[in-house]
N, C-alpha and C positions, 0 to 999 in steps of 0.2 A: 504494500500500500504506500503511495505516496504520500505525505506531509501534509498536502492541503486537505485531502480527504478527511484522516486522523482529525484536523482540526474542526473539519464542518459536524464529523459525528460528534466530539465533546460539546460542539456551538448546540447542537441538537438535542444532546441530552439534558442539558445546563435549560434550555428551553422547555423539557417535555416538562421537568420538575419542578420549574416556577409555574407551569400552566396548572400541573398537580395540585400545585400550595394555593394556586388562587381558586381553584375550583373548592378545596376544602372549606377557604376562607367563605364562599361564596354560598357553600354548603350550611356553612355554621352562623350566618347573617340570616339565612331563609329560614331555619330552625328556631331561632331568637326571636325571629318577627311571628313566624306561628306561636311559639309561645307566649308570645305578649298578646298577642288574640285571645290565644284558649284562654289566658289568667282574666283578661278583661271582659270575656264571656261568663266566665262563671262567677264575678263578682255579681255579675248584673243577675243573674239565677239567682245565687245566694239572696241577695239584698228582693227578689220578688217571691221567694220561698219565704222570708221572714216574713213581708207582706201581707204574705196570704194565713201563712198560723197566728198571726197578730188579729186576724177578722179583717182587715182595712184592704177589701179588694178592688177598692177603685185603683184604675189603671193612671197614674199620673202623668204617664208623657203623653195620652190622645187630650188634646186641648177640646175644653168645651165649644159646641156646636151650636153659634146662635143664629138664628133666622130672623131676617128681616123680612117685615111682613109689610105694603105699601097699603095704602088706602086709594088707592085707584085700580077700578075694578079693573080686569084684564077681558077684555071681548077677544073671544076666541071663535072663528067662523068656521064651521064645518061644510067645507064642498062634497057633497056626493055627487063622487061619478058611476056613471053607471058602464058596468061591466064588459064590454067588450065582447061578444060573441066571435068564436070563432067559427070559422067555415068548416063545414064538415067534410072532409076527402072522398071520394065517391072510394064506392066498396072497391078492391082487387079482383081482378077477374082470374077464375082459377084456369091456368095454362090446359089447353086439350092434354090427354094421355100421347104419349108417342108409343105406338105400336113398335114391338121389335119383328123385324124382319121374320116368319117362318124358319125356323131350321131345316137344312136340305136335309133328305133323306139320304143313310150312307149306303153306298152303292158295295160293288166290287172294288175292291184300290186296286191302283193300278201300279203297276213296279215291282221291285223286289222288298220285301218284309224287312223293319229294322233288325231283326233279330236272328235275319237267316245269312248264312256262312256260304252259300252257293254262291258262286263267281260264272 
């Protein structure tokens, strides 16, 4: 092996093992963040399990629903339309039968027999 080769495989290896370490690093980020999910999912459990053994089951984060109500009637106009008839297709005519040809009656053959050996 020549010189320069030797050098591109060490460039190579020195390469494969920092990609290693950042894929672990990258591993070990995504891990942390799931678990800072799961620990701040189960507070929020926790804290509406106590909620609910406490009796106090109103749900605090849907905000109250208020309606505003006007004093000017609403006129609402109902169009009937009337229904659309559609045309009716005239019936299908059923095709005549196609007669099949008579089969010929079999005669004498003529020739020699598939299965005879005379020449």
């Amino acid at each position: 092996m020549n010189s320069n080769r030797v050098d591109e495989i060490a460039e190579l290896r020195e390469q494969k093992k920092l990609d290693r370490e950042a894929e672990v690093e990258a591993r070990e980020a995504k891990a942390a963040e799931e678990a800072k999910s799961h620990a701040t999912n189960m507070a929020r459990i926790a804290k509406k399990m106590a909620r609910i053994e406490a009796g106090n089951n109103v749900v605090a984060e849907e905000p109250a629903i208020v309606e505003v109500v006007s004093e000017e009637p609403v006129i609402v106009e109902v169009v009937a339309e009337e229904p659309v008839a559609k045309p009716k297709s005239a019936p299908k005519k059923k095709k005549a039968a196609v007669k099949k040809p008579a089969a010929k009656a079999k005669g004498k053959s003529k020739g020699r027999p598939k299965g005879s050996k005379n020449k």
